[in-house]
TORBAMI-712102 format. One record per residue: residue number from 1; residue in three letters; y, z, x of N, C-alpha, C in turn. Coordinates in steps of 0.001 Angstrom, whole numbers, padded with zeros to 6 digits, always signed. Each point is the difference from the previous one (the first is absolute). Example, Ala and Ser with C-alpha at 12.3 -4.5 7.8 and 13.67 -1.06 7.14 Angstrom:
TORBAMI-712102
     k     r      n.c2      n.c3      n.c1     ca.c2     ca.c3     ca.c1      c.c2      c.c3      c.c1
     1   ALA   -005690   +007800   +013190   +001190   +000000   -000890   +001200   +000000   +000900
     2   SER   +001050   -000720   -000350   +001190   +000060   +000820   +001090   +000730   -000770
***
This chain:
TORBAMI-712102
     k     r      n.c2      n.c3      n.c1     ca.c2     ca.c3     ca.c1      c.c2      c.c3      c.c1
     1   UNK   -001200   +000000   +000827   +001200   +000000   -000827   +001259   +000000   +000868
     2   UNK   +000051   +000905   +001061   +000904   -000005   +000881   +000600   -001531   +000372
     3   UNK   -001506   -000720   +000524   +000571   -001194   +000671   +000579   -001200   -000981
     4   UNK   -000365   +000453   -001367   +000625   -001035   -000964   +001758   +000323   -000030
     5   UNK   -000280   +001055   -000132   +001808   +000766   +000065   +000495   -000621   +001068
     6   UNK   -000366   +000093   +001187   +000837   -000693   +001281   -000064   -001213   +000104
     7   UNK   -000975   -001252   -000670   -000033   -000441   +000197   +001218   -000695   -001257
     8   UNK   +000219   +000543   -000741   +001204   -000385   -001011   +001328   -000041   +000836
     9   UNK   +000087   +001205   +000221   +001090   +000377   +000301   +000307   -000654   +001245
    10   UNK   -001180   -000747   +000827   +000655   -000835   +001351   +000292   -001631   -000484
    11   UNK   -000649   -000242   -001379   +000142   -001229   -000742   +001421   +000169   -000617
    12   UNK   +000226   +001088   -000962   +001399   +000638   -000401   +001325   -000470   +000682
    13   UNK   -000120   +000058   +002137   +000821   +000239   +000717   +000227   -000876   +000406
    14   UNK   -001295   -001369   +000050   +000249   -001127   +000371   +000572   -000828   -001075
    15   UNK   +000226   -000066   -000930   +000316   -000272   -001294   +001341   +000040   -000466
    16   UNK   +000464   +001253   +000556   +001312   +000438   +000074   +000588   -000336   +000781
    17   UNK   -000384   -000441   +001203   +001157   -000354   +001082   -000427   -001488   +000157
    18   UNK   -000717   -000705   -000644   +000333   -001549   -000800   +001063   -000620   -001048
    19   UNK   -000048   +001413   -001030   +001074   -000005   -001003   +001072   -000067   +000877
    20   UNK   -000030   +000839   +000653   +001431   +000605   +000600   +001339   -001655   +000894
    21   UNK   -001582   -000347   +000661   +000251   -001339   +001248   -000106   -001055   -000991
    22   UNK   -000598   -000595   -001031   -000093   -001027   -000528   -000113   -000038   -001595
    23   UNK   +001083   -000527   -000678   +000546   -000111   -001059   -000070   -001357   -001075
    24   UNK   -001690   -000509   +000879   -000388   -000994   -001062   -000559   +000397   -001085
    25   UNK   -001000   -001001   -000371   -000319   -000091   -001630   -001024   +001158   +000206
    26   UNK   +000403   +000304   -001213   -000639   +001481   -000553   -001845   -000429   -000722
    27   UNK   +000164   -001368   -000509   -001667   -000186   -000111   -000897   -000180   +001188
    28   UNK   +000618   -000774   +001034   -000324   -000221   +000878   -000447   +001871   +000753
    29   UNK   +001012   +000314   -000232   -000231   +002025   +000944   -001238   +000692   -000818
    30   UNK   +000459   -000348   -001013   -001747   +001020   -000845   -001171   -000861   -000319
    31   UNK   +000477   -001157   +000457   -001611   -000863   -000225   -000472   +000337   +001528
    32   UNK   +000641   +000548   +000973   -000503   +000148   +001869   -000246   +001115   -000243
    33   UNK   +000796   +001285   -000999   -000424   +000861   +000029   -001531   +000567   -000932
    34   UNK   -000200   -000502   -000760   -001040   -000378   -001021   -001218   -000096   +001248
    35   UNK   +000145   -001328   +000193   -001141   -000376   +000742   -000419   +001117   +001505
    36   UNK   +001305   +000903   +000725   -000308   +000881   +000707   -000977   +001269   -000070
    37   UNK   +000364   -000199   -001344   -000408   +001539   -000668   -001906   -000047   +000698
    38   UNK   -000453   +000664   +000243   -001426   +000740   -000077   -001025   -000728   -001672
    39   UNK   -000739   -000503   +000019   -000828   -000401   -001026   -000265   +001606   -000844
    40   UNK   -000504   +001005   +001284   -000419   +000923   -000732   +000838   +001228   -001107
    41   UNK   +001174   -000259   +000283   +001343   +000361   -000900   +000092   -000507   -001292
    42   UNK   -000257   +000760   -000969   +000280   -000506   -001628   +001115   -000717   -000538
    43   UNK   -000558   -000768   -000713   +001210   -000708   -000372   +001304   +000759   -000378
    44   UNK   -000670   +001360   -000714   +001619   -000147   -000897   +000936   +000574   +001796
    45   UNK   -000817   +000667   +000678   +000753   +000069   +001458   +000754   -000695   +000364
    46   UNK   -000541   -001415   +000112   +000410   -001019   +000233   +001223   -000390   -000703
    47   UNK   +000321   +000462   -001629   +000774   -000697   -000954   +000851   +000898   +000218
    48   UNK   -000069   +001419   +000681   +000793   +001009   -000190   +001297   -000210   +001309
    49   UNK   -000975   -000490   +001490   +001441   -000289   +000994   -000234   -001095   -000043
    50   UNK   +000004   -001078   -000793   +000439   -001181   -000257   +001571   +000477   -000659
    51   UNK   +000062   +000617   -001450   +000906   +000857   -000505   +000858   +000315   +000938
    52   UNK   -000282   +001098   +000830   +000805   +000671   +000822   +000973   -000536   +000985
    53   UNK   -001177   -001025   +000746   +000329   -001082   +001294   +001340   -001298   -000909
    54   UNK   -000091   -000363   -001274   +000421   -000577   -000920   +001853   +000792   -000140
    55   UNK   +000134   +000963   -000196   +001088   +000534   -000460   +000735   +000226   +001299
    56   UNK   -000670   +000486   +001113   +000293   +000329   +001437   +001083   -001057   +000317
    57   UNK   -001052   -001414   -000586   +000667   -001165   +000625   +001446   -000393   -000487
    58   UNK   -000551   +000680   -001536   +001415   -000866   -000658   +001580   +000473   +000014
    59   UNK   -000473   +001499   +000785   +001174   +000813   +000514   +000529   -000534   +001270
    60   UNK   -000828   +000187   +000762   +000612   -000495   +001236   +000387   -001612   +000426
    61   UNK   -000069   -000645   -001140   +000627   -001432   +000033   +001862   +000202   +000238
    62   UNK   -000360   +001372   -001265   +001509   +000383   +000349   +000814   +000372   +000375
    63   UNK   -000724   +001017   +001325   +000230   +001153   +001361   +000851   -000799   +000738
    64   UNK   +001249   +000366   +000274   +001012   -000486   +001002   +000599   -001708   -000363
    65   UNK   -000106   -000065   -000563   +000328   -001523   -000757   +001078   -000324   -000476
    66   UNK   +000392   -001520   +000555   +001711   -000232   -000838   -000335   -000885   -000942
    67   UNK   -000114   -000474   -000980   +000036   -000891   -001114   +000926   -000307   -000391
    68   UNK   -000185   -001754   +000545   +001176   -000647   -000633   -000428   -000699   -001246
    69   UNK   +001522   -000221   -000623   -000434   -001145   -001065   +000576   +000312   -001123
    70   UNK   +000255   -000035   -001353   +000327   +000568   -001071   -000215   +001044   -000387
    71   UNK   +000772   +000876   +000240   -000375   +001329   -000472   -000491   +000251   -001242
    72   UNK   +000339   -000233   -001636   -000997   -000302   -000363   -001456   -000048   -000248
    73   UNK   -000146   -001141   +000655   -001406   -000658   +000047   -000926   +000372   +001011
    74   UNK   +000570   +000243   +000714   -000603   +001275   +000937   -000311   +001320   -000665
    75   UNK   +000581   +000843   -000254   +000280   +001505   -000437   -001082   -000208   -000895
    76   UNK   -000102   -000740   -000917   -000883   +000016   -001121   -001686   -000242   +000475
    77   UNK   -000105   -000489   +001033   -001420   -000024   +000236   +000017   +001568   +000995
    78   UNK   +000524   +000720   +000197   -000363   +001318   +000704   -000451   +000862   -000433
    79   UNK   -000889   +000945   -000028   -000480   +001421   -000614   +001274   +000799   -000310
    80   UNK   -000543   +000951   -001314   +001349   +001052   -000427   -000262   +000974   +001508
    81   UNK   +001818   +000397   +000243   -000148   +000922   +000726   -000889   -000480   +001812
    82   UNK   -000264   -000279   +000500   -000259   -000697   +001045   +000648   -000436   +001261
    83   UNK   +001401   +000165   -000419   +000883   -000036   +001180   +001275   +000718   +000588
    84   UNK   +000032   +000138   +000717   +000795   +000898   +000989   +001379   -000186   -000054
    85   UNK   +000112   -001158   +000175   +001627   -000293   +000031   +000162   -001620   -000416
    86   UNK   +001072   +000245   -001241   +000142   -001527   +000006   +001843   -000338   +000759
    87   UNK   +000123   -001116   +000458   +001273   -000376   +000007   +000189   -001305   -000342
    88   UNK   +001274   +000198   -000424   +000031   -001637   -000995   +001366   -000406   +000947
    89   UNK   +000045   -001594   -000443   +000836   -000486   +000702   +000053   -001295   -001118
    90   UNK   +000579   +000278   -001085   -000137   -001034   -001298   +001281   -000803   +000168
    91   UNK   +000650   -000832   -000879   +001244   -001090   +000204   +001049   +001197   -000308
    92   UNK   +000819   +000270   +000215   +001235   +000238   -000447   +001002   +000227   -001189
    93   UNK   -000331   -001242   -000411   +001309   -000602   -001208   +001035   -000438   +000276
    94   UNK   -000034   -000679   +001404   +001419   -000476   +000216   +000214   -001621   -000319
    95   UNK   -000490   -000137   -001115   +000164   -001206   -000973   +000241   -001359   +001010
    96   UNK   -001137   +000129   +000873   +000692   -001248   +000664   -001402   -000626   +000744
    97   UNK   -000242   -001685   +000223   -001681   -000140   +000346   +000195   +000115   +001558
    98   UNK   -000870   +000621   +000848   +000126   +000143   +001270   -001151   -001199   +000605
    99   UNK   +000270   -000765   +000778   -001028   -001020   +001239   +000534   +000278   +001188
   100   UNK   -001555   -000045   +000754   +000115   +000778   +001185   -000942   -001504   +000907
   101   UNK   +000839   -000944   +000765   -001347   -001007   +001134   -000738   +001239   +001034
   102   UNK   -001059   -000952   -000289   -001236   +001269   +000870   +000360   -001133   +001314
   103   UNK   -001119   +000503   +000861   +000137   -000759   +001630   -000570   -001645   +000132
   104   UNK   -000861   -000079   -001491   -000811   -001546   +000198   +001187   -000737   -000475
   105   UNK   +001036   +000732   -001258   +000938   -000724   -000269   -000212   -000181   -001703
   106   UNK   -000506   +000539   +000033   -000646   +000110   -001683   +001126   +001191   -000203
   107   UNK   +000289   -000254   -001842   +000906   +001194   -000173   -000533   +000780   -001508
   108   UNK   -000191   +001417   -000090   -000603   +000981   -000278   +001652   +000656   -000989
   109   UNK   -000386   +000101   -001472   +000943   +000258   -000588   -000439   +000793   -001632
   110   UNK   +000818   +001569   -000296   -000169   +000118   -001192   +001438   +000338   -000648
   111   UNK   -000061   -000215   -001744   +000904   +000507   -000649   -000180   +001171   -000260
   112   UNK   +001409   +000118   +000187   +000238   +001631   -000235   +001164   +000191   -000791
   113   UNK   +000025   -001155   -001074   +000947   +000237   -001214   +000300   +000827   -001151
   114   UNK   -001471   +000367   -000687   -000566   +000336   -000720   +000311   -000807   -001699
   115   UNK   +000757   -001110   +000325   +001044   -000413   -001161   +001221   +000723   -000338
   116   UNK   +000707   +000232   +000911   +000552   +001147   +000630   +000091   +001291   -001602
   117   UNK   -001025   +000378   +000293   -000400   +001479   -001538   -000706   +000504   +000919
   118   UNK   +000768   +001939   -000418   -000572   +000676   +001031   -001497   +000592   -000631
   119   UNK   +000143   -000422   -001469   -000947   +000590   -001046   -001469   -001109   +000830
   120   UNK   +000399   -001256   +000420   -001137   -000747   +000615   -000618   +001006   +001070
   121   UNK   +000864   +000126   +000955   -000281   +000643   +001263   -000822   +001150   -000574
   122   UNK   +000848   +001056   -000714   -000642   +001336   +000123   -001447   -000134   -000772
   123   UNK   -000330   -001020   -001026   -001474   -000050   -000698   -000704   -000245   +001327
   124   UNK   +000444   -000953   +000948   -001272   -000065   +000970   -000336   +001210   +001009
   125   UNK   +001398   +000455   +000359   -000348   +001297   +000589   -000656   +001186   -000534
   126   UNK   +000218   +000217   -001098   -000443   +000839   -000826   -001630   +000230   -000224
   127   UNK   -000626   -001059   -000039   -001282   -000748   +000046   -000680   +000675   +001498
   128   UNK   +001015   -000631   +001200   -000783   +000556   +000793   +000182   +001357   +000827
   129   UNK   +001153   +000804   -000662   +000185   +001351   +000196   -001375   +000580   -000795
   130   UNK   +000103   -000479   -001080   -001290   +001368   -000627   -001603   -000566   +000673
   131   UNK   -000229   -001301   +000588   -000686   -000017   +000685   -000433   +000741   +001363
   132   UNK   +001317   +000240   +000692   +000232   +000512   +000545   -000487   +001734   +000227
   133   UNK   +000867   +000507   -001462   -000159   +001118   -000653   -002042   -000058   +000074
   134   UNK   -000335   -000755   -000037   -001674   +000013   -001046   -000619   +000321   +001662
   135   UNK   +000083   -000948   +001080   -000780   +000448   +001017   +000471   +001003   +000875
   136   UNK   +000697   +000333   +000135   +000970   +000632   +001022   -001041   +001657   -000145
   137   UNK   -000551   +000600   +001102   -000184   +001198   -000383   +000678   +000927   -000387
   138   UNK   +000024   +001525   -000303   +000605   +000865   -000600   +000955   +000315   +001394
   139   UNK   -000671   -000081   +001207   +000678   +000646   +001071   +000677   -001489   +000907
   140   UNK   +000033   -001007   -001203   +000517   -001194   +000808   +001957   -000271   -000116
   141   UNK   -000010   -000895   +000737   +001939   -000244   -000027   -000021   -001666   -000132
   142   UNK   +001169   -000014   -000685   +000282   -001390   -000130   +001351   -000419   +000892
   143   UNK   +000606   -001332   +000824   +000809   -000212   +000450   +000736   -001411   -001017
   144   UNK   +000848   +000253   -000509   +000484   -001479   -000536   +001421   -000697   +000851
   145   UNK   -000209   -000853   +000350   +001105   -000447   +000632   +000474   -000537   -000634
   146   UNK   +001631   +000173   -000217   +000520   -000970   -000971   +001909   +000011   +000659
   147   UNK   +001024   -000868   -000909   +000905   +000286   +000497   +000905   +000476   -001256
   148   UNK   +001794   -000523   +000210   +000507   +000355   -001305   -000161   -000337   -001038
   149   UNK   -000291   -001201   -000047   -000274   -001105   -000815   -000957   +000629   -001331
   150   UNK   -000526   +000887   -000326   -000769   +000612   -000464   -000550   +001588   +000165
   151   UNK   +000458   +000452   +000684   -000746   +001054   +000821   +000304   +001199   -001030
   152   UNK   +001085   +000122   -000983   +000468   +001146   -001207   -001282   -000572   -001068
   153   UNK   -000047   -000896   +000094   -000934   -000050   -001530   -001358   +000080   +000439
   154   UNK   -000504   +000219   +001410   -001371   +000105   -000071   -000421   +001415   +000589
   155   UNK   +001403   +000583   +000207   -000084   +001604   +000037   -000138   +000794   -001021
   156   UNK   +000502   -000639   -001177   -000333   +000202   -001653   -001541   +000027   +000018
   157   UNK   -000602   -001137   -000066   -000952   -000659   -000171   -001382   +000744   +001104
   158   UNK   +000286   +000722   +000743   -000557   +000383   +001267   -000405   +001537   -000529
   159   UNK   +001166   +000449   -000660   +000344   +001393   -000362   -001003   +000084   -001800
   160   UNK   -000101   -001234   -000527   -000969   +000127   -001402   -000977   -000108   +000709
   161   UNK   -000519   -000766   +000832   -001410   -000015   +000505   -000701   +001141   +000475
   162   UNK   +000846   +000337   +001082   -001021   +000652   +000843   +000618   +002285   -000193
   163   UNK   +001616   -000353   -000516   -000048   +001169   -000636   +001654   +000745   +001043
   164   UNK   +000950   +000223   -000643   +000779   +000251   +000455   -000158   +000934   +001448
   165   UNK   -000795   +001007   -000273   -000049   +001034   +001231   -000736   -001021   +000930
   166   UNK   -000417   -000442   -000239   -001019   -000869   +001463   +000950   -000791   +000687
   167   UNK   +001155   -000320   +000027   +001032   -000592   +000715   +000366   +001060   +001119
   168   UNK   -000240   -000732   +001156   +000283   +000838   +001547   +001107   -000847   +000853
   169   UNK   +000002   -000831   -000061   +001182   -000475   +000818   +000450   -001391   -000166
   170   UNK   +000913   -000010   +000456   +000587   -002057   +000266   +000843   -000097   +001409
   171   UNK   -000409   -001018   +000793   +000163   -000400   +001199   +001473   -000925   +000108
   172   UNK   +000655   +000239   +000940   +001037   -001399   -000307   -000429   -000672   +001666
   173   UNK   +000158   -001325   -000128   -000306   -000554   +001453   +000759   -001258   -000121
   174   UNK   +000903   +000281   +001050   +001127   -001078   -000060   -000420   -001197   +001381
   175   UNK   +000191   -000795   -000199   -000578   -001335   +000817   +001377   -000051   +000841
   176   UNK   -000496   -000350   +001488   +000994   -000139   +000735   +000290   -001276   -000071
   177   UNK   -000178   -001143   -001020   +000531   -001402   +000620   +000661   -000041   -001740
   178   UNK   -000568   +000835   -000765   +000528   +000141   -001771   +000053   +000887   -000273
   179   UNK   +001674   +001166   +000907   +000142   +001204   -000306   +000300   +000449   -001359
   180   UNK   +000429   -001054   -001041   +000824   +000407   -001031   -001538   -000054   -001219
   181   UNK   -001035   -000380   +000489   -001737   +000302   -000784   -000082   +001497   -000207
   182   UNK   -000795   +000545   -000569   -000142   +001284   -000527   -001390   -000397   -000776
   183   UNK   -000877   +000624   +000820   -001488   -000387   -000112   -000528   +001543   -000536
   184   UNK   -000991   -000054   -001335   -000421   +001898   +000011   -001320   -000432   -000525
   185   UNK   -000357   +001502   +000614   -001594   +000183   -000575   -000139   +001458   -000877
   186   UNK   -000596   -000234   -000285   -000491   +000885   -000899   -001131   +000726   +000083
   187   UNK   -000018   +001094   +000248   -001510   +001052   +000717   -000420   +000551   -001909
   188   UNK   -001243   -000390   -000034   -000389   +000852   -001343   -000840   +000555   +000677
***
């Protein structure tokens, strides 16, 4: 019995520091781990750190990680409660479309009009604040970067969500080449 125990627990360790180093496909990890297992180990054993090895994984996809992309559409595929810290870095509202040429010469551009209605803007933020709100752990903080352009109405909006007392601070960070910017974040 002993050597079944150790012999888990040295399968356990190798297992874990695969998760840890390599962040491919998850059928691919429990069909290697499946087939590792000992014949003489019961299935539901088998079904049980399949389970275990299974959830392990789907956490640490998200251990130390920046995710880009739509906040949104992102946020919504994450577990409740699951993350540590979010920081956002959403458009603004400074009603105007920004293009940026990359180095091949191609040029990379979004609106950030909203039809200039701030009622546009704040439905989308709003959306992904309580997303926000949904994964964020109990002992987690949020950073929102934003500027003037908006920054009173999503302190409103910040303050229904997540709850007046949970407001800890706002940052000002003035750009040395665009001193007259006034950039804040928001610590929940």
């Amino acid at each position: 019995m002993k050597k079944g125990v150790a012999l888990k627990q040295k399968l356990y360790e190798q297992w874990k520091k695969e998760l840890e180093m390599n962040s491919g496909d998850l059928q691919k990890m429990m069909t290697r781990i499946n087939n590792s297992l000992p014949s003489h180990l019961t299935r539901n054993l088998k079904n049980r750190r399949l389970q275990e090895v299974g959830s392990e994984y789907k956490m640490m996809r998200y251990t130390n990680r920046v995710i880009c992309g739509d906040a949104y559409e992102k946020l919504k595929k994450l577990p409740d409660e699951s993350i540590n810290l979010c920081y956002l870095d959403p458009p603004f509202f400074a009603k105007r479309i920004f293009e940026v040429e990359t180095k091949e010469g191609n040029f990379n551009s979004f609106d950030d009009t909203w039809d200039n209605d701030i009622r546009n803007y704040l439905g989308y933020m709003i959306k992904v604040l309580v997303e926000c709100n949904r994964v964020l752990k109990k002992t987690g903080s949020l950073y929102l970067h934003c500027d003037w352009h908006a920054s009173h109405y999503l302190k409103v909006e910040l303050d229904k969500i997540f709850g007046y007392k949970n407001f800890r601070n706002k940052i000002k960070l003035y750009s040395c080449i665009y001193y007259h910017k006034v950039y804040l974040k928001f610590f929940f």
